[in-house]
N, C-alpha and C positions, 0 to 999 in steps of 0.2 A: 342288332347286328344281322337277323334271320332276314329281315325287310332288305336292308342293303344288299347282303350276298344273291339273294332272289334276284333284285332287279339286274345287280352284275352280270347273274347268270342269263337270265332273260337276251338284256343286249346279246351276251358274248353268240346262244344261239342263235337270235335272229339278224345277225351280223359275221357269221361264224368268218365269211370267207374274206372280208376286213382285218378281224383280229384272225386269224392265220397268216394272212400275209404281212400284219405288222411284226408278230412273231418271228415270219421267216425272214424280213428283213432287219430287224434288230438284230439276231442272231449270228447271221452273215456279216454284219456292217461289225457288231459288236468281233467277232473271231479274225473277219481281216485288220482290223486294224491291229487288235493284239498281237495278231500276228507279223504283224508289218515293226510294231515297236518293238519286238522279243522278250525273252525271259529276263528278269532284273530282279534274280529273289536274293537274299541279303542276309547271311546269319551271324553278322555282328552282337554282339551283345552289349546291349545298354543296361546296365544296374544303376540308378544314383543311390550315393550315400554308401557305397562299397568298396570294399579294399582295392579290390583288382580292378575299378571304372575310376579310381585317383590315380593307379599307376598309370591306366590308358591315359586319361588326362594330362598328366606326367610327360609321355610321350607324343602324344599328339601336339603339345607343345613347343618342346625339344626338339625330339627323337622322332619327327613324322615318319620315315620310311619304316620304323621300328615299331609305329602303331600299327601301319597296316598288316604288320603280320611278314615274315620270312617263308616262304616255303622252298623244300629243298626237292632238287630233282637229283634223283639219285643214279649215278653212274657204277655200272659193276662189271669187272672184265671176269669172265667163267676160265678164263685160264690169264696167269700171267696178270701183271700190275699195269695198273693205271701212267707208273710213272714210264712203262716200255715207250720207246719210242713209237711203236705203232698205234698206241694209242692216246698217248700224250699232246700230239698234234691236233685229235679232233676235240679232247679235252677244252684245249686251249679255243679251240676254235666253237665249241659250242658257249663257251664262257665270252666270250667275242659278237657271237651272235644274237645271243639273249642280250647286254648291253644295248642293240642298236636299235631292241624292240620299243616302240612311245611308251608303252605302259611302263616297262619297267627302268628302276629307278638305279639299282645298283648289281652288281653281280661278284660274289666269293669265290674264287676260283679256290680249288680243293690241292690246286699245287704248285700256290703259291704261297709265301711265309705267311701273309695273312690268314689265309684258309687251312692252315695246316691240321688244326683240329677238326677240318670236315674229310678226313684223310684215313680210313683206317691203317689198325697195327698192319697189316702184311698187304696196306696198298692196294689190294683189289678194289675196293668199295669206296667212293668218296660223291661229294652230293655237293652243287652250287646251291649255293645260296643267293633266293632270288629276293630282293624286296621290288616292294610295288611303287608310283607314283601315286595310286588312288587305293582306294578300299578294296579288295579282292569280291566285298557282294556286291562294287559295282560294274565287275565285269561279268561280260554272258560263257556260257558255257564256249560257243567259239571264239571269243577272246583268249579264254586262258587255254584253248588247245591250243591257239596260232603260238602262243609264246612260248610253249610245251616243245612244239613242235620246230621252233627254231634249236633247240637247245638237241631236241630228238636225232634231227638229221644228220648231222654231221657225229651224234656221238654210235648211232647205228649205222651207218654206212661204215664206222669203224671197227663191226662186229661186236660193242657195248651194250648191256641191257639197259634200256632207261627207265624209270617210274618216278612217278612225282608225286607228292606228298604233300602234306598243308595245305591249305585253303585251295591252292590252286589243283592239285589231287583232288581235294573233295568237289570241287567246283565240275570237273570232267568224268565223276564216278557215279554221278548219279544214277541207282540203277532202274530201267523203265518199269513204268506201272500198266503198262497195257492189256498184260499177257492177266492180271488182279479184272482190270473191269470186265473183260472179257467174258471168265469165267464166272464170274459176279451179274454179269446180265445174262447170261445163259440159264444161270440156275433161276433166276428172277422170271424168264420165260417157263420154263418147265412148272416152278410150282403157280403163277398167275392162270397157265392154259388150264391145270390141274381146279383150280380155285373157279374160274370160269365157265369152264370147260367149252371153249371156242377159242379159235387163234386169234380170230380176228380183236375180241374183247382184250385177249392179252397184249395186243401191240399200242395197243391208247397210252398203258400208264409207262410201257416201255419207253415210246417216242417221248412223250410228254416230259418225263426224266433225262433222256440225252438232249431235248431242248433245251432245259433249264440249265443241267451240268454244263454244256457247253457256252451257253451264255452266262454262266457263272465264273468257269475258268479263265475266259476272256478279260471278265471285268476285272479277277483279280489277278491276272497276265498285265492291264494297265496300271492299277492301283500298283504294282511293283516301281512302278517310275515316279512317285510324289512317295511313297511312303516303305518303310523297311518290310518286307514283306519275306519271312523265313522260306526256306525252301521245301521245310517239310509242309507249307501249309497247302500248297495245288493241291497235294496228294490226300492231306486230310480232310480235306473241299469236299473233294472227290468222293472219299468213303462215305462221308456225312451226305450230301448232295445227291448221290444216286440213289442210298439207305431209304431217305425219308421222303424223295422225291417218287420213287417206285409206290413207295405206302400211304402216301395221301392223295395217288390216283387211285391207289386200292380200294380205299374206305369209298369213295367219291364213286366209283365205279359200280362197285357191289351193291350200295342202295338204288344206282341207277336201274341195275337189273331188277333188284326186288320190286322199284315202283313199277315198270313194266308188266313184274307179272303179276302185280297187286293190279291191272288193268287200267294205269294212268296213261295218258297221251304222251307223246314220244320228247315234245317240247316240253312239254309239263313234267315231265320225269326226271327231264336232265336239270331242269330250274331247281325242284325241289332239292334232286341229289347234291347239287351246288351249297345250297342254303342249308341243309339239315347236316349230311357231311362235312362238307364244307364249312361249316360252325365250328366242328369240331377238329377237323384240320387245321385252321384258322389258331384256334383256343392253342394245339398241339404245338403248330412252328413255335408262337407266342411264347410259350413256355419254354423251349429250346433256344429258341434266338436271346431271352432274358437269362438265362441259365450260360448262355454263353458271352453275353457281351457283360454280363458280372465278373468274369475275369480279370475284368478293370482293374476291380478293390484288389487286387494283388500287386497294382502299381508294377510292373515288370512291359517295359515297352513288348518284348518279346513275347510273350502271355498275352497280352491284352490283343496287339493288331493278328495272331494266330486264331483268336475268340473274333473277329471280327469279321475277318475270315470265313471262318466256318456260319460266321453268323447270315454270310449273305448267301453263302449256299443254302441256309435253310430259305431265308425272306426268298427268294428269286424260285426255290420249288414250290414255297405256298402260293405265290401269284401263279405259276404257271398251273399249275393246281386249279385255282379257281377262274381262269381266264383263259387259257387254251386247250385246257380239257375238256370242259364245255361245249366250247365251239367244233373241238374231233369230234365229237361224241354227236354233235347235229351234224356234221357231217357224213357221220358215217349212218346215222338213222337204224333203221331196222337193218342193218347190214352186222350189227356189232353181233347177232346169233350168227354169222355165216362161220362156215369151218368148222363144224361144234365136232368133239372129242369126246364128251364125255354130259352126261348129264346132271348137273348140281342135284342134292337131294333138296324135296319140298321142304316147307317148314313143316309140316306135317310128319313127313321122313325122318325129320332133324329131332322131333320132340321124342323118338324112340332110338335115335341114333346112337354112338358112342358117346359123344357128349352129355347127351340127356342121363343114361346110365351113371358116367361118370358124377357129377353132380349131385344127381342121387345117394352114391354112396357116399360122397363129404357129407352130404346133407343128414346122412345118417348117423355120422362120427364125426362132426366137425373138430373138436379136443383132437381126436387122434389125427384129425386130416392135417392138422396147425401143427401138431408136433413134429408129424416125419417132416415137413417141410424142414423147420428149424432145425432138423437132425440134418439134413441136408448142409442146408447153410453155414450152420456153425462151424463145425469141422470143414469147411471151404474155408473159413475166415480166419483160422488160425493161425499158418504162416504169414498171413497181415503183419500181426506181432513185430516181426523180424523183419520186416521190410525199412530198404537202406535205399536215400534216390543219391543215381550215381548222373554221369556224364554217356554223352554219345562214343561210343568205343571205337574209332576204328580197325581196331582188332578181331573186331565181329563184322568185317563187312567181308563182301566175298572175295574169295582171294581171286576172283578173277579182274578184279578193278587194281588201277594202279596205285589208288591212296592205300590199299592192304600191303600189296608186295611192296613200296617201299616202304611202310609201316615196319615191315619184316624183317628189310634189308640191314635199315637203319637198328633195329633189337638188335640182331644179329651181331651186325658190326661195329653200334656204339652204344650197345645196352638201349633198354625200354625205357629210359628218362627221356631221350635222346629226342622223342617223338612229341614232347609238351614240355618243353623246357619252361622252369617258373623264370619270370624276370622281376628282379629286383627294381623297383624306381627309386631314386633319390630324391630328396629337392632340400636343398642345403640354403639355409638363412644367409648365408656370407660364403663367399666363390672359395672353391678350392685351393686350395694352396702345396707348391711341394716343397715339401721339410726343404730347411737351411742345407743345402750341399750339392742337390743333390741338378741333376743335369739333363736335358732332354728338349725336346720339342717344345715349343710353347702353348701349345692347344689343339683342339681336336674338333673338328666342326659339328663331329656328331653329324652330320647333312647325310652320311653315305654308311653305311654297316660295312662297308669294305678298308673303314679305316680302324686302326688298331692304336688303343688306347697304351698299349706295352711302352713305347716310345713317350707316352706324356707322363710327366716328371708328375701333375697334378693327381694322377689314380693313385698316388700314396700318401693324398691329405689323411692324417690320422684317422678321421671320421669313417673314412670311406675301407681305409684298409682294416681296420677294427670291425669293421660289418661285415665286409667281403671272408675278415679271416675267422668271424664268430660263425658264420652260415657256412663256409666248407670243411667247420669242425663237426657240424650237427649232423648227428645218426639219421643214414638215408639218404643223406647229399652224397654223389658221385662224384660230383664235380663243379665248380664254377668257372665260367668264364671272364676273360679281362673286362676291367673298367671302361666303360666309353663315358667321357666327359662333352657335355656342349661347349659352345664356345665361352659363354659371361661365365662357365664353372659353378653356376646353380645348380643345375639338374644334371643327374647321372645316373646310369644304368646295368645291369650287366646278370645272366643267366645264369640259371641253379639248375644241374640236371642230378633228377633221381634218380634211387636206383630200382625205381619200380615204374610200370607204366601208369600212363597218364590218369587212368579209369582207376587205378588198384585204392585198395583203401589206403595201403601202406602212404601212397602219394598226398590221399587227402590229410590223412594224421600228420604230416610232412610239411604241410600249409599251413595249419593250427599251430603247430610246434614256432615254426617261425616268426609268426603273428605275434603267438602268446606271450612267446616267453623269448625267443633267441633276437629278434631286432627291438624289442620294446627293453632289454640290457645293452644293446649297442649305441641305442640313441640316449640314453640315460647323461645328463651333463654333455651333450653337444648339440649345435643349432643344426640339427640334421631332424629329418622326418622318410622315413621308406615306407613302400608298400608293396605288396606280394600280387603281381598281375599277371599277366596271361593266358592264353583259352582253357589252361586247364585249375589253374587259380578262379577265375572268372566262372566258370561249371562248379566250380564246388562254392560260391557264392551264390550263382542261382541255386541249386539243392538248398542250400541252407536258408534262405528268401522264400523259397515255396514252401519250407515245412513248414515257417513261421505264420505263413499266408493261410494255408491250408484248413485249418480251421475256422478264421474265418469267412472263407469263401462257400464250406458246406453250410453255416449259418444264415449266409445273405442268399443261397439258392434255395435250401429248406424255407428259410424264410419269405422269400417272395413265391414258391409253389406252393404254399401254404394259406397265403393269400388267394390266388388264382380261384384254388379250389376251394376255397369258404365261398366266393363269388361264382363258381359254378356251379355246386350243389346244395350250397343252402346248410349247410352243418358244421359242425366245427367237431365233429369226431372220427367222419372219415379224413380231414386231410394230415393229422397226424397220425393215422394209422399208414397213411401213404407214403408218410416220409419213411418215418419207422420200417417199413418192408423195403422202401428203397434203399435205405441207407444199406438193409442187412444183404440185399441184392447186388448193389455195388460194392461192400466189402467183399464178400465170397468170390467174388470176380478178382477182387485186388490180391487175394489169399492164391487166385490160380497164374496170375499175374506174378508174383512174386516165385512161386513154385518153380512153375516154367524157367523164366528168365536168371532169376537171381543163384536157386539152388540149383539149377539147369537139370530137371523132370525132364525127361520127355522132348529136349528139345533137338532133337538130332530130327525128331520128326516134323519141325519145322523149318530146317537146313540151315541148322547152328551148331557149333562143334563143341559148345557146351555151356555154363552161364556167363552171361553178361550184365553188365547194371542196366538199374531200369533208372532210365530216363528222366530226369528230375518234373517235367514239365507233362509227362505222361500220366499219369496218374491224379492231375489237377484238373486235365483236359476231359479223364474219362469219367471224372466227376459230375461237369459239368455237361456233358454229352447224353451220357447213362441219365442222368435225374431229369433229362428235358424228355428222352427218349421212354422214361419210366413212365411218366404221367402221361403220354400218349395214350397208353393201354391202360391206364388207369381208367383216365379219362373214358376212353369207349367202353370196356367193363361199367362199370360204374353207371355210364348215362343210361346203359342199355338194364339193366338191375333197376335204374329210378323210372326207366317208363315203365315197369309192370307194376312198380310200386304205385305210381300215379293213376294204373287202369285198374286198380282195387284188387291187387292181389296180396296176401300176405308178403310178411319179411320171408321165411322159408320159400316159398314157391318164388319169389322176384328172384330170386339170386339161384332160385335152378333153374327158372328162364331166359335172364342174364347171362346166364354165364353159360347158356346153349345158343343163344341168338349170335352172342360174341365170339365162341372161343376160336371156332372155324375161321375167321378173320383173323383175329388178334395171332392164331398159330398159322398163317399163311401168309401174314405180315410180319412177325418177329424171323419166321424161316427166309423169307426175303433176307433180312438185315444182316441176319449170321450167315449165308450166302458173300453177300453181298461183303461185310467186313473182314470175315474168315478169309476170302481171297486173295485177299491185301497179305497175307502170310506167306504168298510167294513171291513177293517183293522182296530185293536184296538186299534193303534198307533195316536191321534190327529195328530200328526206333517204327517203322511203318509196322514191322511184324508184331511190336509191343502194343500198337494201336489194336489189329487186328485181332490177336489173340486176348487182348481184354473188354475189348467190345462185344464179339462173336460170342465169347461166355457167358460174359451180363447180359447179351439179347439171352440168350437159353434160358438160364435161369428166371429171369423177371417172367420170360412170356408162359413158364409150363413151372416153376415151383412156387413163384409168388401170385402170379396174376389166375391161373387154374388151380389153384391149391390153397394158398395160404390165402391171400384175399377173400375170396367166397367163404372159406371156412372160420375167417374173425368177424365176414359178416353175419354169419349165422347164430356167430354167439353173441357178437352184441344185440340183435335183432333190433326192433323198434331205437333203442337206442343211439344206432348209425347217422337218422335224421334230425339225432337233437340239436336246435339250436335256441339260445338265448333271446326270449324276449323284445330285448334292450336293443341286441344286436338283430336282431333281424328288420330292426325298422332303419337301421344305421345303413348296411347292405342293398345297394341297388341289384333289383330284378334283374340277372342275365340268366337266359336261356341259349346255350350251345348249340343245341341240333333242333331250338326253334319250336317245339310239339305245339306252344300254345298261339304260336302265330299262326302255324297252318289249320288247328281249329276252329281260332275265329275266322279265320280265311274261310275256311270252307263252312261255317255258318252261315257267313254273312252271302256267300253264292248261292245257299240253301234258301236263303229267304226271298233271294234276288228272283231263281226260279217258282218259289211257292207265288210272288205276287204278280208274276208274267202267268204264270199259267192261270187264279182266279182275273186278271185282266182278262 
């Protein structure tokens, strides 16, 4: 792999200003056109083989306008009722207008008999009810303002407050991530200039990272139009994308310099740094990118294309990594010292520095250096225990968006069920029927949510009323809503609101109860089958899908890093000591993850009003993230401890040269990442903030309690030990070398002898 990255690197200098401009025109070609197709992210949920994806089923069938989801825009007069004349005209007329929009399919007016339950007790408050012709993720963000905003006009010009809610509220709420990268590149310049100590060296791994991020976001701005593409995933892109993209110019960079002032040639320096770094950049994405598109084995469409995701933000920074870093870096020549700030310490400097010091003392007390770590960790990992994966809340987003205030509206004025109502799906062996007597309508097309099932004699086939009157006997149901029959009277439908919100446990126990025991007696002796669907039924199916998963997804990424690293260092004792500090690294993270969010710690100082559930799919991600981002610094620890072992030094002294050669990097690249994630904390997204504040932690801890502490000090005790490997296995194990030492030896032998025979010529 050394030979191939060299010559890569090779071209990319002696062609820099070719690949530059391929760069700047992929970029450019790649962001206009994204930009020309627009946003198309999609937070539908696909589960097969689940309760709530056979109701969808159910209704997509049936009930289409009912699958796509209802969302309500909510109407509130601050004085005086809805039904006054002065505002019952534009009532009317926003109900009028939204109808005539192409997307939308039907519309509930709140004052007329049909909608009368969207009506509150004292009339101020009532909400239409909008269904869709299409899927709500497939429209853009200005789609579902235009439709907003038909309904908006006429009911504000009435002096009405408006807010919308559901899909189409979350669709117009998203809140911006700018003000996050921003401050996430700024720090990323401060400690780089700090690490370099010249501007100009800090703007290489800067630019190099907003090329990639941007021609990352673009691609997966396109991939949003063939494939379901959630909306949290840009943002996740984003974090992962700039993180790793800023720190595999680092690595790349910093041995650039060192070849220079080892006194290599300027083209020669940037090749090697390619090839030797770059091996292990290379090794690093590899490990992340697998770490991440293993989210598969969790079979969750939603899971797996978010991993996929994230996976090409990594693939697209390691190329840019070793292919347009290169060629900046021949660009810029001897220019990269201009602007200098500050002067890096020599290695000479460095062997008496704080580092060196440091080091020292583990080296002195290794036992006690391993213990305070674990005294660290453990007590971080404890609230783990209690860790519950909930649903995205909108009750935690900021009340300045309108899916909160009408979130509010709606508690307020029809109770916190109101806001995730569960739906009942039916699907009935033999068509409904109504009892001998009785008199009504003949059918109900089910085509429109604005028709009312009250009128069909069929909502009181036995089956149907026996389910309907066993589920609004059951503790916690507020209420249900009337029957809607399709036409052939197979399939039927109809709403359970609780009396807790959406996210509440109360709600989830409320799901279970239904499942378990209250329709599995109602269907008992009839050709009837129901299932518990909708977005908040659906949330607590994926929770339950991820715990299950959960296990073995840390198996298949332990297990393929575990491989990696027997194939990059030759032993089979460091890589389960690596998993083992990673695992205990990522739980303690999980431990402050749960604190923060769930017990709500401390979280006012992340502009939350107090706890909220963590995210079902959060904590699979940061699994997956943390354990690719762990081996990183493994990886460079480690390689940098086996070259002094390889230049005849003991086990003791490699691992306090190791781990002085490395730390300065490793803590100026982990600072980067908790920078860089931590910022995402002032996005107004909880779920972003749950990203942030579990990453940001896991960078801390891995890069200064495991990787400067507890690492070094198990290496000291295992000693000779660390390199053991098996006989048998060692002939099985193909030769890889990451950072290459034994290519560039023979390399520069074989130059050695080239000169020795030109000079006796």
């Amino acid at each position: 792999m050394t030979g191939v990255l060299y010559r890569i690197a090779q071209f990319c200098v002696r062609r820099k200003f070719i690949v530059l401009a391929v760069w700047l025109v992929a970029a450019v070609a790649l962001v206009a056109i994204s930009h020309r197709m627009g946003d198309n992210t999609n937070d539908n949920l696909s589960l097969p083989g689940t309760d709530s994806q056979r109701a969808t089923d159910v209704l997509a069938r049936s009930f289409p306008i009912q699958a796509n989801g209802i969302s309500p825009i909510v109407l509130h007069a601050r004085n005086g009722k809805l039904t006054d004349s002065k505002y019952s005209g534009a009532v009317n007329q926003a109900a009028a207008d939204l109808a005539k929009e192409s997307d939308v399919a039907s519309v509930v007016n709140p004052l007329t008999p049909q909608g009368a339950s969207a009506l509150s007790k004292d009339k101020a408050t009532g909400y239409l009810s909008v269904g869709l012709k299409v899927s709500p993720g497939s429209l853009s963000q200005e789609d579902a303002q235009h439709i907003i905003d038909a309904a908006a006009k006429p009911a504000e010009a009435a002096g009405l407050e408006v807010q919308t809610g559901g899909q189409l509220g979350q669709k117009v709420s998203k809140p911006s991530t700018e003000s996050s990268e921003l401050v996430g590149i700024i720090a990323a310049m401060l400690i780089l200039t700090f690490t370099f100590g010249t501007v100009v060296a800090m703007l290489v791994p800067i630019i190099t990272a907003i090329f990639a991020l941007l021609s990352t976001l673009a691609i997966i701005r396109i991939l949003g139009h063939v494939a379901t593409v959630p909306t949290v995933a840009p943002t996740l892109a984003t974090m992962i994308g700039l993180g790793v993209g800023i720190d595999y110019a680092l690595f790349i960079v910093t041995r650039h310099l060192r070849g220079l002032h080892d006194g290599l040639p300027m083209d020669e320096s940037i090749a090697r740094a390619s090839a030797t770094s770059g091996g292990a950049v290379f090794f690093a994405g590899g490990t992340v990118t697998i770490a991440l598109v293993s989210l598969a084995v969790a079979g969750i469409p939603l899971v797996t294309t978010m991993g996929l995701m994230a996976a090409i933000a990594v693939v697209v920074a390691v190329i840019a990594a070793l292919t347009l870093l290169p060629a900046a870096l021949a660009l810029l020549g001897p220019r990269i010292g201009s602007l200098r700030v500050r002067r890096p310490p020599t290695e000479e400097q460095a062997r008496h520095g704080m580092w060196s010091r440091w080091a020292k003392d583990i080296a002195k007390q290794p036992a006690i250096a391993g213990l305070a770590a674990l005294a660290i960790l453990i007590p971080l990992s404890i609230p783990l225990l209690s860790l519950n994966l909930g649903q995205q809340d909108t009750a935690a987003l900021s009340t300045s968006t309108t899916a909160r205030q009408a979130y509010d509206l709606l508690a307020a004025n029809f109770g916190p069920g109101s806001n995730g109502p569960l739906i009942i799906a039916v699907s009935l062996g033999s068509p409904a029927k109504a009892p001998s007597g009785s008199s009504g309508s003949s059918g109900s097309s089910g085509s429109s949510s604005s028709s009312s099932s009250q009128s069909d004699p069929r909502a009181a086939d036995p089956r149907l009323a026996t389910l309907q009157k066993d589920i609004s006997s059951t503790a916690g149901v507020a209420a249900v809503t009337p029957i809607q029959i399709d036409t052939p009277g197979t399939s039927a439908f109809f709403n359970v609101i609780s009396k807790h919100g959406p996210a509440e446990a109360q709600t989830t126990h409320l799901v279970d109860t239904l499942r378990n025991r209250v329709i599995p007696g109602a269907e008992q002796g009839t050709n009837m089958h129901a299932d518990v669907g909708g977005s908040t039924a659906a949330y607590d199916d994926l929770a339950s899908k991820i715990s299950s998963k959960l296990p073995l997804q840390i198996i298949v990424v332990i297990a393929l890093s575990f491989l990696l690293l027997v194939l990059a260092f030759r032993t089979v004792v460091i890589p389960p000591q690596a998993a083992l500090m990673n695992v205990l690294s990522i739980g303690a993270s999980y431990g402050v993850l749960t604190a923060v969010f769930q017990y709500g710690w401390l979280s006012h100082l992340i502009g939350l009003n107090g706890a909220v559930p963590i995210v079902s799919y959060v904590p699979l991600f940061m699994f997956a993230i943390l354990f690719g981002l762990s081996m990183d610094y493994e990886v460079f620890l480690v390689s940098q401890i086996e070259e002094h072992v390889h230049a005849g030094e003991d086990n003791r002294q490699s691992v306090i040269s190791g781990l002085v050669t490395s730390a300065r990097v490793i803590t100026a690249a982990a600072a980067i990442m908790v920078f860089v994630f931590g910022s995402f904390v002032l996005n107004g997204d909880p779920t972003i903030k749950q990203f942030g504040v579990g990453l940001a932690v896991a960078v801390i801890l891995d890069a200064t309690v495991v990787r400067c502490l507890l690492v070094p000090a198990l290496m000291l005790l295992m000693g000779k030990l660390n390199w053991y490997m098996p006989g048998w296995l060692d002939k099985l194990v193909p030769h890889v070398s990451i950072e290459g030492a034994e290519f560039f030896a023979q390399r520069d032998q074989e130059s050695a002898v080239e000169r020795d025979e030109m000079t006796v010529a």
